[in-house]
Backbone of each chain as ProteinMPNN parsed JSONL, in Angstrom:
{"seq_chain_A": "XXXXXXXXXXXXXXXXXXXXXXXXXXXXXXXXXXXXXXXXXXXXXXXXXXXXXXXXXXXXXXXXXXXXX", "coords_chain_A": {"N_chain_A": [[0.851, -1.191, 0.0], [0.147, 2.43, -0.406], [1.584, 5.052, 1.116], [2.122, 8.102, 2.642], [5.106, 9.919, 4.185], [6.527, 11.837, 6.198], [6.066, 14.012, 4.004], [6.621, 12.889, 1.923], [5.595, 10.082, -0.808], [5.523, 6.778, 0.021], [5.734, 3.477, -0.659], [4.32, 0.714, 1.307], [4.603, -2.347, 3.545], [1.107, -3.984, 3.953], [-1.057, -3.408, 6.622], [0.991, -2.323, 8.414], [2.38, -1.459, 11.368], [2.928, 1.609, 13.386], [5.085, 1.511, 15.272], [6.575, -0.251, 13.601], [7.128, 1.319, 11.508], [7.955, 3.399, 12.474], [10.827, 1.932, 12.728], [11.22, 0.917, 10.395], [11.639, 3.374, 8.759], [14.565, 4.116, 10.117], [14.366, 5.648, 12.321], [15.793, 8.029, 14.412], [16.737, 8.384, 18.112], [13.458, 7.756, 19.277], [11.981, 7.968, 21.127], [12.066, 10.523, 22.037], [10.228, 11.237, 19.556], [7.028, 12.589, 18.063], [4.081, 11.573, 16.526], [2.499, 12.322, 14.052], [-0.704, 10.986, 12.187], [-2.667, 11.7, 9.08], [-3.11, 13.995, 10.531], [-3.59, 13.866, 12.958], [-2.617, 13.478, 16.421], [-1.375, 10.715, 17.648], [-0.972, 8.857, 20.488], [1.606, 7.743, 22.584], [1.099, 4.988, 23.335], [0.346, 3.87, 21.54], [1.458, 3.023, 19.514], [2.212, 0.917, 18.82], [0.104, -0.653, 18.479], [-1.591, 0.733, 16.563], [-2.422, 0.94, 13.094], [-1.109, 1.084, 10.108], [-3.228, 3.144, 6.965], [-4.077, 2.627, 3.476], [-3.123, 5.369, 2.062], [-2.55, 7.292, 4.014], [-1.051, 9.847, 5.652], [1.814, 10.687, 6.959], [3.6, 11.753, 9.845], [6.591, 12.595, 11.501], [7.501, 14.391, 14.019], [10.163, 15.896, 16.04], [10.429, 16.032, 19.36], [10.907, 19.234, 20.498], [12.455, 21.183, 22.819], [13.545, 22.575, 26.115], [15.091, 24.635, 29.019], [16.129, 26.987, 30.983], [18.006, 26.725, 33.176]], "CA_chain_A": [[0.0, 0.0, 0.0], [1.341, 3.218, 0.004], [1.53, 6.046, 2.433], [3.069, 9.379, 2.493], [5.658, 10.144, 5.413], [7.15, 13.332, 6.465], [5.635, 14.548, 2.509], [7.476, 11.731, 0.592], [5.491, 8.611, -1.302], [6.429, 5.574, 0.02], [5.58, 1.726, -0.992], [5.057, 0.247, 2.521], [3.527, -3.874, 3.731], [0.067, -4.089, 4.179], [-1.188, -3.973, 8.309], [1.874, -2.079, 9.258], [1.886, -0.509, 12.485], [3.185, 3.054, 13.41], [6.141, 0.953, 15.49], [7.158, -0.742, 12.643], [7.14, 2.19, 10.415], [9.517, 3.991, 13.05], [11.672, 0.493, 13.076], [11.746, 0.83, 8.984], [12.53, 4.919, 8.652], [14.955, 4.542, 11.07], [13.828, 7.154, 13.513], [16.994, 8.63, 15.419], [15.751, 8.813, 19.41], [12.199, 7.517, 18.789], [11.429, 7.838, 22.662], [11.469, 12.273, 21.395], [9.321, 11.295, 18.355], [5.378, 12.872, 18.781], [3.671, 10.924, 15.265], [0.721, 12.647, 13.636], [-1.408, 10.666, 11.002], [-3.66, 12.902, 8.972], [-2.904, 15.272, 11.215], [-4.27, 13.403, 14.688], [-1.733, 12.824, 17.368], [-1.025, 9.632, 17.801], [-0.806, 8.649, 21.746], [2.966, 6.646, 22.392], [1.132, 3.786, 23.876], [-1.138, 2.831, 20.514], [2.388, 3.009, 18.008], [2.074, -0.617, 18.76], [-1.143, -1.211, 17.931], [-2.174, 1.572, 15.442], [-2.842, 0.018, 11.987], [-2.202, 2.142, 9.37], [-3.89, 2.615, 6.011], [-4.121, 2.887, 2.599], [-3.129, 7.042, 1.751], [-2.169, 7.789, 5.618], [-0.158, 10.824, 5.813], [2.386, 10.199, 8.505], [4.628, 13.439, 10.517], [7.778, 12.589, 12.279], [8.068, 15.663, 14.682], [10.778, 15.396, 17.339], [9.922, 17.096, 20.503], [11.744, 20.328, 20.671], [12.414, 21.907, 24.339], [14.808, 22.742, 26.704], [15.178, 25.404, 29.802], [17.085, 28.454, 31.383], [18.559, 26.448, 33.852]], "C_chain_A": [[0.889, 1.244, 0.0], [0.543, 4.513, 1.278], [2.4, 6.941, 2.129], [3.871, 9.708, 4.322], [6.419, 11.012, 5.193], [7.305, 14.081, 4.399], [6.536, 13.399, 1.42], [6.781, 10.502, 0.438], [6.241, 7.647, -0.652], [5.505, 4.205, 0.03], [5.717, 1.119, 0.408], [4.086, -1.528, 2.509], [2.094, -2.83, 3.98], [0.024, -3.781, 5.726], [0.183, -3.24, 8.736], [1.841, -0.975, 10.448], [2.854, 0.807, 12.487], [5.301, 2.849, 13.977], [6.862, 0.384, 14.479], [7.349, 0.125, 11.422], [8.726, 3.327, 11.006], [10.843, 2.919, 13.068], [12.487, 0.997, 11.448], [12.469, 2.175, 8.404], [13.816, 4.867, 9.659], [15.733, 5.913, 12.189], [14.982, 7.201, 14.513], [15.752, 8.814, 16.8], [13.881, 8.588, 19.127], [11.44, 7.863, 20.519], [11.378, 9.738, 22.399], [10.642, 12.24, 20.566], [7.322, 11.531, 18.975], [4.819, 12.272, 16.733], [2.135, 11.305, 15.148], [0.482, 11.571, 12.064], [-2.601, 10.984, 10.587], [-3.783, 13.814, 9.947], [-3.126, 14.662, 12.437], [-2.974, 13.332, 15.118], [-2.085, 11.578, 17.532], [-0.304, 9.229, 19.002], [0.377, 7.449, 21.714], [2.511, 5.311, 22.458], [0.308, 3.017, 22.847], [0.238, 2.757, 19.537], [2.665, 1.721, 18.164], [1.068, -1.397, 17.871], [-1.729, -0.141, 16.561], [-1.537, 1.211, 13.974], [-2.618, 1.508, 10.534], [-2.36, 1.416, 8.007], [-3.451, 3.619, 4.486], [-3.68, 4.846, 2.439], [-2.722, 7.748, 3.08], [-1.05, 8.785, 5.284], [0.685, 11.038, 6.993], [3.698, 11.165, 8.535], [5.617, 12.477, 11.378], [7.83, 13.793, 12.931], [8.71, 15.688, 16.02], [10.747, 16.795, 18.053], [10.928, 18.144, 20.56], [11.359, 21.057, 22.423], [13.558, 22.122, 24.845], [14.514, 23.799, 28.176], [16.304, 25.946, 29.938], [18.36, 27.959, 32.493], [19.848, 25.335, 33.615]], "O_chain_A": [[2.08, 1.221, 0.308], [-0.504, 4.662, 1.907], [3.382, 6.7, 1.426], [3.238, 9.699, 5.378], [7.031, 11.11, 4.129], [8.309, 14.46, 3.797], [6.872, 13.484, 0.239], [7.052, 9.648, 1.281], [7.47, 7.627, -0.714], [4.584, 4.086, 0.838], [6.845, 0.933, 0.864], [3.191, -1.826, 1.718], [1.974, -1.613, 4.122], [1.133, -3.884, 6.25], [0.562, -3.804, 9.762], [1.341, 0.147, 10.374], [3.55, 0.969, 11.485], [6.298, 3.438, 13.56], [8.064, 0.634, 14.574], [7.721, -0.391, 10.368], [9.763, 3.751, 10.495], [11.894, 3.37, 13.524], [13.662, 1.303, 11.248], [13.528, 2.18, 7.778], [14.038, 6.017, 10.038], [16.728, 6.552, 12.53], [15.03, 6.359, 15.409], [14.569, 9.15, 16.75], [13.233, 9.561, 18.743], [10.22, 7.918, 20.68], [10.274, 10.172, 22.73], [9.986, 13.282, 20.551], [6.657, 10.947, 19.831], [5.428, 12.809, 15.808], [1.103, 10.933, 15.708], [1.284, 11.461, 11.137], [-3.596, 10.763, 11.277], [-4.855, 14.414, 10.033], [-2.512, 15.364, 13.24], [-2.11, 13.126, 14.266], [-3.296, 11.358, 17.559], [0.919, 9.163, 18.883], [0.243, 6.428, 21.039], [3.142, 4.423, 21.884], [-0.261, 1.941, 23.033], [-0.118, 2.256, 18.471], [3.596, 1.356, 17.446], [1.132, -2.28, 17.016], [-2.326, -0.677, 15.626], [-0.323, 1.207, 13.767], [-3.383, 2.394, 10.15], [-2.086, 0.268, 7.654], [-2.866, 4.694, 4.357], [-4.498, 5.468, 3.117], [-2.596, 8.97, 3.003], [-0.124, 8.379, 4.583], [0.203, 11.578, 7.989], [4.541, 11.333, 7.654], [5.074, 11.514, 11.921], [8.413, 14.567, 12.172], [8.039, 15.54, 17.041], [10.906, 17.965, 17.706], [12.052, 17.666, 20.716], [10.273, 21.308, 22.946], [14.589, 21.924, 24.203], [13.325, 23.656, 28.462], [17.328, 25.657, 29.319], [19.405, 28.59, 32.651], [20.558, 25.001, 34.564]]}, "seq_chain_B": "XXXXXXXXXXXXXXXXXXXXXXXXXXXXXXXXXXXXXXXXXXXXXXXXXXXXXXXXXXXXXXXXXXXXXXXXXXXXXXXXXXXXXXXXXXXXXXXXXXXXXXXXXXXXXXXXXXXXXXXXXXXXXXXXXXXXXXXXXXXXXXXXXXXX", "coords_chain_B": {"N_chain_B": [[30.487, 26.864, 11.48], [28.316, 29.238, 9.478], [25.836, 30.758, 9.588], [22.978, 32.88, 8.37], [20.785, 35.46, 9.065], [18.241, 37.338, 8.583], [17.613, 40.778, 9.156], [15.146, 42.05, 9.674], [13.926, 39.076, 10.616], [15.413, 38.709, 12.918], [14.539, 41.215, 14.576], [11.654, 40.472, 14.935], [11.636, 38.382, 16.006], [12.997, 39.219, 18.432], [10.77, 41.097, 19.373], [8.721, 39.077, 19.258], [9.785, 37.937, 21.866], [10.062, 39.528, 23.551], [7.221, 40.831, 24.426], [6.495, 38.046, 25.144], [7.686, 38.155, 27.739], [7.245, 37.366, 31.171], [8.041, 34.576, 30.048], [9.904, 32.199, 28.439], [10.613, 32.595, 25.001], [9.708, 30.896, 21.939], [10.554, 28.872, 18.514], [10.79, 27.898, 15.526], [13.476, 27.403, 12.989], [13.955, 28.084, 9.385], [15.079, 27.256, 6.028], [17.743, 28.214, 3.68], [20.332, 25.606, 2.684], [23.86, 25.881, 1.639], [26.039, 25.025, -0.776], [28.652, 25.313, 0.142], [28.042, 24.545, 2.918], [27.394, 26.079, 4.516], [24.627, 28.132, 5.994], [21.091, 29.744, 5.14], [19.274, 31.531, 6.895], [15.758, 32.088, 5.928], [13.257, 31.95, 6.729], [11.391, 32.464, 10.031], [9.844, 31.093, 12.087], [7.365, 32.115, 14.696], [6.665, 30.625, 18.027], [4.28, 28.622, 20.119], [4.988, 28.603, 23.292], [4.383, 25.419, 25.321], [4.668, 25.393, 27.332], [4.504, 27.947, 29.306], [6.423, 29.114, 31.431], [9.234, 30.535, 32.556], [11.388, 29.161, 32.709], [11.279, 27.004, 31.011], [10.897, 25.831, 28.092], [8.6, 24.124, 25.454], [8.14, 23.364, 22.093], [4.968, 23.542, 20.559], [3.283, 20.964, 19.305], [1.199, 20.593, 17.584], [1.433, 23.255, 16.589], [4.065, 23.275, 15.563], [3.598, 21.28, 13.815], [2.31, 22.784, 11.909], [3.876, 24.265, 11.003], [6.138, 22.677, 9.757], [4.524, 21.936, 7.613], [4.964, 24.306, 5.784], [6.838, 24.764, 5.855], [7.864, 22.669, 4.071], [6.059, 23.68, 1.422], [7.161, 25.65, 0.814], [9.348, 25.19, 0.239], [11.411, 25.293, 1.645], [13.955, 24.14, 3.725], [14.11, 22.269, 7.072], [16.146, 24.135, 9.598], [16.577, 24.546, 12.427], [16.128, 25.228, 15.673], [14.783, 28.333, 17.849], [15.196, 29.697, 20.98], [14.069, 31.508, 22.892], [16.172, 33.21, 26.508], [14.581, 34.546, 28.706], [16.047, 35.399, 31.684], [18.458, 34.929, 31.147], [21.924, 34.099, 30.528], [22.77, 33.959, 26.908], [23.406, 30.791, 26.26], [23.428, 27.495, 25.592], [21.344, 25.514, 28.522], [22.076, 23.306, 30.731], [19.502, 21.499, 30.782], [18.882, 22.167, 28.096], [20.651, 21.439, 26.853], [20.355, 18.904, 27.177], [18.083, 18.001, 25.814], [18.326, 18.538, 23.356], [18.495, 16.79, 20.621], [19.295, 16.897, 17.796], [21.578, 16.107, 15.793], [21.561, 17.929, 13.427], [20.735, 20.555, 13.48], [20.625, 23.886, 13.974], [20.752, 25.574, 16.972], [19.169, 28.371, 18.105], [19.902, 30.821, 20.7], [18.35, 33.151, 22.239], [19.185, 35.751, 24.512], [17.538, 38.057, 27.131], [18.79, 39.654, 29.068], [19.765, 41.611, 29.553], [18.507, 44.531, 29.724], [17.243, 46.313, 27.148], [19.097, 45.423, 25.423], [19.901, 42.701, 23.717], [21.032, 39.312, 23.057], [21.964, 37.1, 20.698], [22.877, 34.001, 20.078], [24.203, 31.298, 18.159], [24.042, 27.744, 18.318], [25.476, 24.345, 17.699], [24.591, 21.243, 19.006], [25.89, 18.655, 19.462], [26.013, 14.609, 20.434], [28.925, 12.965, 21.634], [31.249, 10.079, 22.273], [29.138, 9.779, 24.405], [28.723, 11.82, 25.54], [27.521, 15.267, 26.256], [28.272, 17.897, 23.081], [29.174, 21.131, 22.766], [29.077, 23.428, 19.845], [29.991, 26.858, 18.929], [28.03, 28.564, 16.785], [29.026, 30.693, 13.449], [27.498, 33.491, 13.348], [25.661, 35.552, 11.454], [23.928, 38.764, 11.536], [21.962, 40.197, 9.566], [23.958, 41.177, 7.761], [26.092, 41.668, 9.468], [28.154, 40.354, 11.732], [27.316, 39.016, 14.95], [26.321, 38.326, 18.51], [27.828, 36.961, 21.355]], "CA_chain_B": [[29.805, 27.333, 10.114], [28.168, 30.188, 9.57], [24.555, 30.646, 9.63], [22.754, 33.757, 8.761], [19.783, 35.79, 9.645], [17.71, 38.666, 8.445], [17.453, 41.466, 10.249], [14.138, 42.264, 10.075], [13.835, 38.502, 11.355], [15.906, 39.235, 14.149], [13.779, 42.477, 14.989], [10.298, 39.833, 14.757], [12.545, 37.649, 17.364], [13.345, 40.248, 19.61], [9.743, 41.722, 19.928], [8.0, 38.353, 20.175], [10.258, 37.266, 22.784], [9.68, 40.653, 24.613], [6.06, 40.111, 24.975], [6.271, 36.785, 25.944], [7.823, 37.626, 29.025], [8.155, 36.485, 31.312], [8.062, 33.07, 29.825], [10.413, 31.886, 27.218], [9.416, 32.361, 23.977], [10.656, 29.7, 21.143], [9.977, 29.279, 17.476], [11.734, 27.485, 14.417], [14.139, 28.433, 11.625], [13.677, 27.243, 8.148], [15.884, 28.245, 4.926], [18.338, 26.794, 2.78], [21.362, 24.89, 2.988], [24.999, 26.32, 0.736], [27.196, 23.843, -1.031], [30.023, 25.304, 1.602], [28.012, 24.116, 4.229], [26.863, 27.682, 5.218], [23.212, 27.825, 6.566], [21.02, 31.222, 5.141], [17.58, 31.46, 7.699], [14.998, 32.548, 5.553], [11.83, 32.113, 7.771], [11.318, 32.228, 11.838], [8.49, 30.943, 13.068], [7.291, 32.348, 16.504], [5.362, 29.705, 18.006], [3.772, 29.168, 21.432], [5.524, 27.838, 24.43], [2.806, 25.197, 25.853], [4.78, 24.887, 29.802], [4.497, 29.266, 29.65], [7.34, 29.871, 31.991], [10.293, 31.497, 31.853], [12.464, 28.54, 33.089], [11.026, 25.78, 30.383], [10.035, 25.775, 26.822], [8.008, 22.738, 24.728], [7.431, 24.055, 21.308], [3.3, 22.659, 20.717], [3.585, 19.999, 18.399], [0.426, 21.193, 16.638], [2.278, 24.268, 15.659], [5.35, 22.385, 15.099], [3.352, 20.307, 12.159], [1.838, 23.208, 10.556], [5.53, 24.857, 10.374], [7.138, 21.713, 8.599], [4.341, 21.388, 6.281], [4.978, 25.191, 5.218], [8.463, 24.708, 5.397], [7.902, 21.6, 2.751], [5.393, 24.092, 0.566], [7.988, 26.991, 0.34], [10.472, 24.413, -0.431], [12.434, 25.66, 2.668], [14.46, 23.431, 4.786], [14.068, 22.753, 8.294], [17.421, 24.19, 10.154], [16.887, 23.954, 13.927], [14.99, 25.799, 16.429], [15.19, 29.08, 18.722], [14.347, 30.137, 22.292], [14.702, 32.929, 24.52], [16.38, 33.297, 27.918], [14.268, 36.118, 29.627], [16.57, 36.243, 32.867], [20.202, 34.364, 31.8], [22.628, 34.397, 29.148], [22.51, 33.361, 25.912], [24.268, 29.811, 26.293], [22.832, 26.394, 26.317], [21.742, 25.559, 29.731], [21.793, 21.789, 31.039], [18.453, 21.1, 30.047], [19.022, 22.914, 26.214], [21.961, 20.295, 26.025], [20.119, 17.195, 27.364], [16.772, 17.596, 25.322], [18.694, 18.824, 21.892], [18.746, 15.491, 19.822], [19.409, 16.707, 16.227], [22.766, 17.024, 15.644], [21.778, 18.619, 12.33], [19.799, 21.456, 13.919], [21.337, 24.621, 15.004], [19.654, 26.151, 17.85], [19.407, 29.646, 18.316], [19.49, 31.59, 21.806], [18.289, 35.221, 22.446], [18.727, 36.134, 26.306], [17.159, 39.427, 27.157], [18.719, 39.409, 30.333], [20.224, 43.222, 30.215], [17.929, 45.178, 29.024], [17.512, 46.513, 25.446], [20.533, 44.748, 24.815], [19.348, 41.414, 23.53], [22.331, 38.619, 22.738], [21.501, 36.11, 20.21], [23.92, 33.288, 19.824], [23.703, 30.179, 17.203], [24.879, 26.693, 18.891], [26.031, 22.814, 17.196], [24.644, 20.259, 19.768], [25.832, 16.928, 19.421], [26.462, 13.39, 21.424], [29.987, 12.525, 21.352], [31.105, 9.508, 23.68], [28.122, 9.768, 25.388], [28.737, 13.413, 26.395], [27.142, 16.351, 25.432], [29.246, 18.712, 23.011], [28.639, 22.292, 22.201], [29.82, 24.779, 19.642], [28.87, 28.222, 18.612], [28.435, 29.027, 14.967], [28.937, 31.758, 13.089], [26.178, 34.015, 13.252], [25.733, 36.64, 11.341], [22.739, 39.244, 11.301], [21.578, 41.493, 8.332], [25.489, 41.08, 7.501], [26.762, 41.841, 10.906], [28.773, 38.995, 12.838], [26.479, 38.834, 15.877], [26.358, 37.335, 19.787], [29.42, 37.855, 22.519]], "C_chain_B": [[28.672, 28.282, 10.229], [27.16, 29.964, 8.991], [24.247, 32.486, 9.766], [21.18, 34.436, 8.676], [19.699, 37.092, 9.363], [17.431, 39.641, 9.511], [16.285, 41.669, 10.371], [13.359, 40.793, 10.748], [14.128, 38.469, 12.67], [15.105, 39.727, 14.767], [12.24, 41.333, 15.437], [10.555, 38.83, 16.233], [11.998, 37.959, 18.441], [11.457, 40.858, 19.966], [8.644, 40.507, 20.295], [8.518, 37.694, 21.529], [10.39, 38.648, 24.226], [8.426, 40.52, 25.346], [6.132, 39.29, 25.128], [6.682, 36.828, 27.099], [7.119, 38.06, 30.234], [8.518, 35.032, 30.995], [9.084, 33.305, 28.554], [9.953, 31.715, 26.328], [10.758, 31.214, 22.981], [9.464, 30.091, 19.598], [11.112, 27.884, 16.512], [12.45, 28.231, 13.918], [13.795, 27.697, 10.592], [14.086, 28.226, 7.576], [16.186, 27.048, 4.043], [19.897, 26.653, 3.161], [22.776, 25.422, 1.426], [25.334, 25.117, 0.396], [28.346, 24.176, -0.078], [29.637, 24.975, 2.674], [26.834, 25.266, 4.804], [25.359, 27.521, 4.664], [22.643, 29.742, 6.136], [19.28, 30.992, 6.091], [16.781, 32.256, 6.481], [13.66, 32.862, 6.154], [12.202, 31.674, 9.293], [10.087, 31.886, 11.655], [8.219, 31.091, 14.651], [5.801, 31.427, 16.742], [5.518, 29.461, 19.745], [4.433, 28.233, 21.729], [4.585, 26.773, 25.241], [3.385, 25.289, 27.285], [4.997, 26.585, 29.92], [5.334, 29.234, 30.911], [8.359, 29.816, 31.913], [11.278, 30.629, 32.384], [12.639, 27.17, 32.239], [10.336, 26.533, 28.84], [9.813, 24.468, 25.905], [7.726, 23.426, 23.895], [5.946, 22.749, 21.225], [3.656, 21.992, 19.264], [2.324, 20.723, 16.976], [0.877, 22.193, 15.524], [3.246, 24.225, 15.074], [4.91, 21.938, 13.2], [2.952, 21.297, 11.444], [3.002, 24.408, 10.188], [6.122, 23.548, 9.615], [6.152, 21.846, 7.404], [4.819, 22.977, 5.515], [5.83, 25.433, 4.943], [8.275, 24.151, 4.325], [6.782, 22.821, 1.375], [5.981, 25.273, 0.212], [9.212, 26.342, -0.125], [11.632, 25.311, 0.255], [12.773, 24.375, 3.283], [14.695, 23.741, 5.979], [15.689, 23.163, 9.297], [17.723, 24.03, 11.494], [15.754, 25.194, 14.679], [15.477, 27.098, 17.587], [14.045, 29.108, 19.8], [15.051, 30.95, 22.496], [15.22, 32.467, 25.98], [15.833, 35.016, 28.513], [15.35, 36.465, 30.573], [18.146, 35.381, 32.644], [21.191, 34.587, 30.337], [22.482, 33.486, 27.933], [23.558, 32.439, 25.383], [23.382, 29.122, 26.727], [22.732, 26.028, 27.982], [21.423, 23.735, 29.587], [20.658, 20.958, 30.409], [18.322, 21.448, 28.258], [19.507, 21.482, 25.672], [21.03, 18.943, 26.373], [18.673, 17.09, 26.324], [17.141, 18.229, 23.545], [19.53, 17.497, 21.268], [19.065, 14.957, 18.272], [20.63, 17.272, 15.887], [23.147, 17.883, 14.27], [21.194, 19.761, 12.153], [20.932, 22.244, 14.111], [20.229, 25.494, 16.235], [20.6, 27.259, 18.574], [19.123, 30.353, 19.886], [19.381, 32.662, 21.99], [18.141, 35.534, 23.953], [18.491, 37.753, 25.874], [17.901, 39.628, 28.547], [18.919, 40.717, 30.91], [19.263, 43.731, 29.25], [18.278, 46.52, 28.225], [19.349, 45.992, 24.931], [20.347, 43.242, 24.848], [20.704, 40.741, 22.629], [22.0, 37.624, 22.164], [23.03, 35.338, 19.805], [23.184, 31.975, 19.032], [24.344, 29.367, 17.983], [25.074, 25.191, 18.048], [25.803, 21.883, 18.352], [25.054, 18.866, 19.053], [26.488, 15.726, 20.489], [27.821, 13.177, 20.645], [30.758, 11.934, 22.304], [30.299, 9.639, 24.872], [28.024, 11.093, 26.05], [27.799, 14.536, 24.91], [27.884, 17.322, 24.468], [28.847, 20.061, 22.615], [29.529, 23.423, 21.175], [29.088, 25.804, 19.427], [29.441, 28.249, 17.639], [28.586, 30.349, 14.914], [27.755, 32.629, 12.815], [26.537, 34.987, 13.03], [24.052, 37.469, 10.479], [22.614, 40.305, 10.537], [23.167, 41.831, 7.74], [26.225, 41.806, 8.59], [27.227, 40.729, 11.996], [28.055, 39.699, 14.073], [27.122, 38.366, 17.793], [27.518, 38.18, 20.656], [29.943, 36.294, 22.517]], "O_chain_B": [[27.979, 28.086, 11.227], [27.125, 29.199, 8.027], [24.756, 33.258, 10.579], [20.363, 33.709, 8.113], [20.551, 37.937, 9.638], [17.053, 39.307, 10.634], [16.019, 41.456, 11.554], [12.317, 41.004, 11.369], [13.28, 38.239, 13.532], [14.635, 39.035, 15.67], [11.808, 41.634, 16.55], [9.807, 38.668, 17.197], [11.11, 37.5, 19.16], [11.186, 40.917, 21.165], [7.849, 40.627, 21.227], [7.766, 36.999, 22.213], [10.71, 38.567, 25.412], [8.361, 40.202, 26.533], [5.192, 39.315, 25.922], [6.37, 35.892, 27.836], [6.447, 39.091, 30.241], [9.282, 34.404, 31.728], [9.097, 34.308, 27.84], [9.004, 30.938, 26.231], [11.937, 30.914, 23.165], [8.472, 30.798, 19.421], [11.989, 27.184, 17.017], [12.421, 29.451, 14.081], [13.3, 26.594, 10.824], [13.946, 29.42, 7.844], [15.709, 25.956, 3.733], [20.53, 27.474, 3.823], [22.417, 25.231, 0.264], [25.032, 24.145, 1.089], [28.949, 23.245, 0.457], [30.444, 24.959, 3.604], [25.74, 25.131, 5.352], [24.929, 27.084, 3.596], [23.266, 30.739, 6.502], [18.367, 30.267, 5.695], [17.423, 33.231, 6.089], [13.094, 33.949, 6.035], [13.021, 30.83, 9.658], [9.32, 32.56, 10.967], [8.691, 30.418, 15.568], [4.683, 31.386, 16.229], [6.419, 29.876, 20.474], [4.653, 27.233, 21.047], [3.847, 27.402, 25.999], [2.659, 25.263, 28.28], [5.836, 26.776, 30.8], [4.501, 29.414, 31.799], [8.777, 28.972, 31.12], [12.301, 31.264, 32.637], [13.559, 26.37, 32.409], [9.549, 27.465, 28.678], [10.798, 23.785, 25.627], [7.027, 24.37, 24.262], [5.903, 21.59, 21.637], [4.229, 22.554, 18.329], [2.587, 21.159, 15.855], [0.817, 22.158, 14.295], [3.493, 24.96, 14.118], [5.425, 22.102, 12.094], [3.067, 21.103, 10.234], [2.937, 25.233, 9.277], [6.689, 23.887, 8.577], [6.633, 21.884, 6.271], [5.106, 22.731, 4.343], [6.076, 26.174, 3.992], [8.435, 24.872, 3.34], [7.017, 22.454, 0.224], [5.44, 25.977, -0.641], [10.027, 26.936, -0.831], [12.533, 25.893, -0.35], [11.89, 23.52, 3.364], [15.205, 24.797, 6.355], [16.298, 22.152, 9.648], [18.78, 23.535, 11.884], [14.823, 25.804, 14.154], [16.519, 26.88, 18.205], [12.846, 28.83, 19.795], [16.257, 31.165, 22.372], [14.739, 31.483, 26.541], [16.401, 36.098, 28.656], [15.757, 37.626, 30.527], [18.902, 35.172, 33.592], [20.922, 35.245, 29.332], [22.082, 32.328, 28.054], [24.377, 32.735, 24.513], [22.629, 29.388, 27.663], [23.716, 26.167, 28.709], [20.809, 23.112, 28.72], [20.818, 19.971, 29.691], [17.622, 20.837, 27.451], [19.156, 20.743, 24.753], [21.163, 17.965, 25.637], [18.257, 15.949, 26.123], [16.262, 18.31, 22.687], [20.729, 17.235, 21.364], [19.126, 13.867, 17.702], [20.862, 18.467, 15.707], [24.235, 18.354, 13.939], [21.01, 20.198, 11.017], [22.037, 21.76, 14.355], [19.068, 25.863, 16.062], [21.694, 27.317, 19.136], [17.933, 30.371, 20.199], [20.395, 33.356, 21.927], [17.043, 35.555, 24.509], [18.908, 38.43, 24.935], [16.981, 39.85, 29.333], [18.596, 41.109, 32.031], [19.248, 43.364, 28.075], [19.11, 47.403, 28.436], [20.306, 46.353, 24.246], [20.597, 42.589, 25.862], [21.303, 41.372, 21.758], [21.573, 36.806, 22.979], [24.029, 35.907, 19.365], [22.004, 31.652, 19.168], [25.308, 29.881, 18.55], [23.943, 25.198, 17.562], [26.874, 21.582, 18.879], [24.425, 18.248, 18.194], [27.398, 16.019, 21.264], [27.929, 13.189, 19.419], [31.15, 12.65, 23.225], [30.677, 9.617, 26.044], [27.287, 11.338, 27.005], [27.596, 14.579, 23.696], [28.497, 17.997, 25.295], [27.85, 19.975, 21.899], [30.446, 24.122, 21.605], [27.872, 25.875, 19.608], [30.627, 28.103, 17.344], [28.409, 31.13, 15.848], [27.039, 32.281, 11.876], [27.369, 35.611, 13.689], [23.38, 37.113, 9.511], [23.169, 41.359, 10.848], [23.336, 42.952, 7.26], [27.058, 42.638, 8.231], [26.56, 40.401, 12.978], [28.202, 40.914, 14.202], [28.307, 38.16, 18.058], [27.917, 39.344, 20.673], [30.986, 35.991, 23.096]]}, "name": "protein", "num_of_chains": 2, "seq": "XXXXXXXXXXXXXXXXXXXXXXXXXXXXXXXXXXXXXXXXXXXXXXXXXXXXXXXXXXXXXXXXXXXXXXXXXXXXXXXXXXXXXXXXXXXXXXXXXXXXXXXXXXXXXXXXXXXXXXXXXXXXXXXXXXXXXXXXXXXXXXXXXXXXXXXXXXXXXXXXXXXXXXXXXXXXXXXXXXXXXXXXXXXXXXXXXXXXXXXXXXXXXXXXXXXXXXXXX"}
């Protein structure tokens, strides 16, 4: 099927989950990674279980922060 | 390597990171990338702090995604990210260095700490033997080498 990730086409399996999509890009620091598809947030504890699909538009955005101290 | 920055970006900086305080304000950069290496900022994005105080900043992911996609539709590249120090100097602090994970980012600091005299410095985080390392780039604003 395919799927678009961080704006680039890509050819991915069938049934692949959100974990296995960070496994296959391999996602530098994935424990900073926040993963929108079609725009939703995507809660850390479903990138196990979340299924994606056909045309899914999938964000890589690593948490940006820091402090003064 | 030398990274540079419009002035009237600068100026957009400096006044959202005025009103924001006392909280740290933060934002992106996005531009383009030289064949020498050398980094030119073309766009800031000032974007909201979600932990509002002046000792922490989380840029909001929300705002995060609808800066990459505009980065990707101006056919800008993403370069790294700035914050303010309302009350310290403009140098990574402990937390800057432990939660900066892209060693292909530069991240920009503007302390206000003396007033009207705002100090923006560019920095190079990266892991090296397990340590943190830091440099400072070349920064230069509206063609003026920059920072202290």
């Amino acid at each position: 099927m395919k799927i678009t990730v961080g704006g680039e086409k890509k050819e991915v399996k069938e049934n692949l989950t959100i974990a296995e999509l960070i496994e296959l890009e391999q996602v530098e620091t994935p424990e900073y990674v926040t993963v929108s598809v079609n725009e939703e947030f995507i809660d850390k504890d479903a990138f196990q279980s979340h299924v994606l699909k056909e045309g899914d538009e999938v964000e890589f955005l690593y948490f940006m922060g820091g402090g003064a101290s | 390597m030398r990274i540079t920055l419009k002035q009237s970006d600068f100026d957009s900086m400096y006044e959202y990171a005025m009103k924001e305080r006392p909280d740290e304000a933060c934002g992106l950069i996005a531009g383009i990338e030289n064949e020498d290496g050398s980094r030119d900022i073309q766009k800031v994005y000032l974007l909201t702090n979600k932990d509002h105080t002046n000792e922490h900043f989380s840029i909001d992911p929300r705002e995060q995604l609808k800066a990459v996609k505009d980065m990707r539709q101006n056919g800008l590249k993403p370069l790294g990210n700035w914050h303010s120090h309302p009350e310290s100097p403009s140098r990574p602090s402990e937390e800057d260095k432990k939660l900066a994970n892209d060693s292909s980012a530069s991240y920009l600091i503007l302390s206000l700490q003396e007033e009207g005299k705002p100090v923006l410095n560019a920095f190079h985080i990266e892991t090296v033997d397990g340590e943190k390392t830091v440099r400072k780039e070349e920064l230069v604003i509206g063609g003026a080498n920059h920072g202290t």
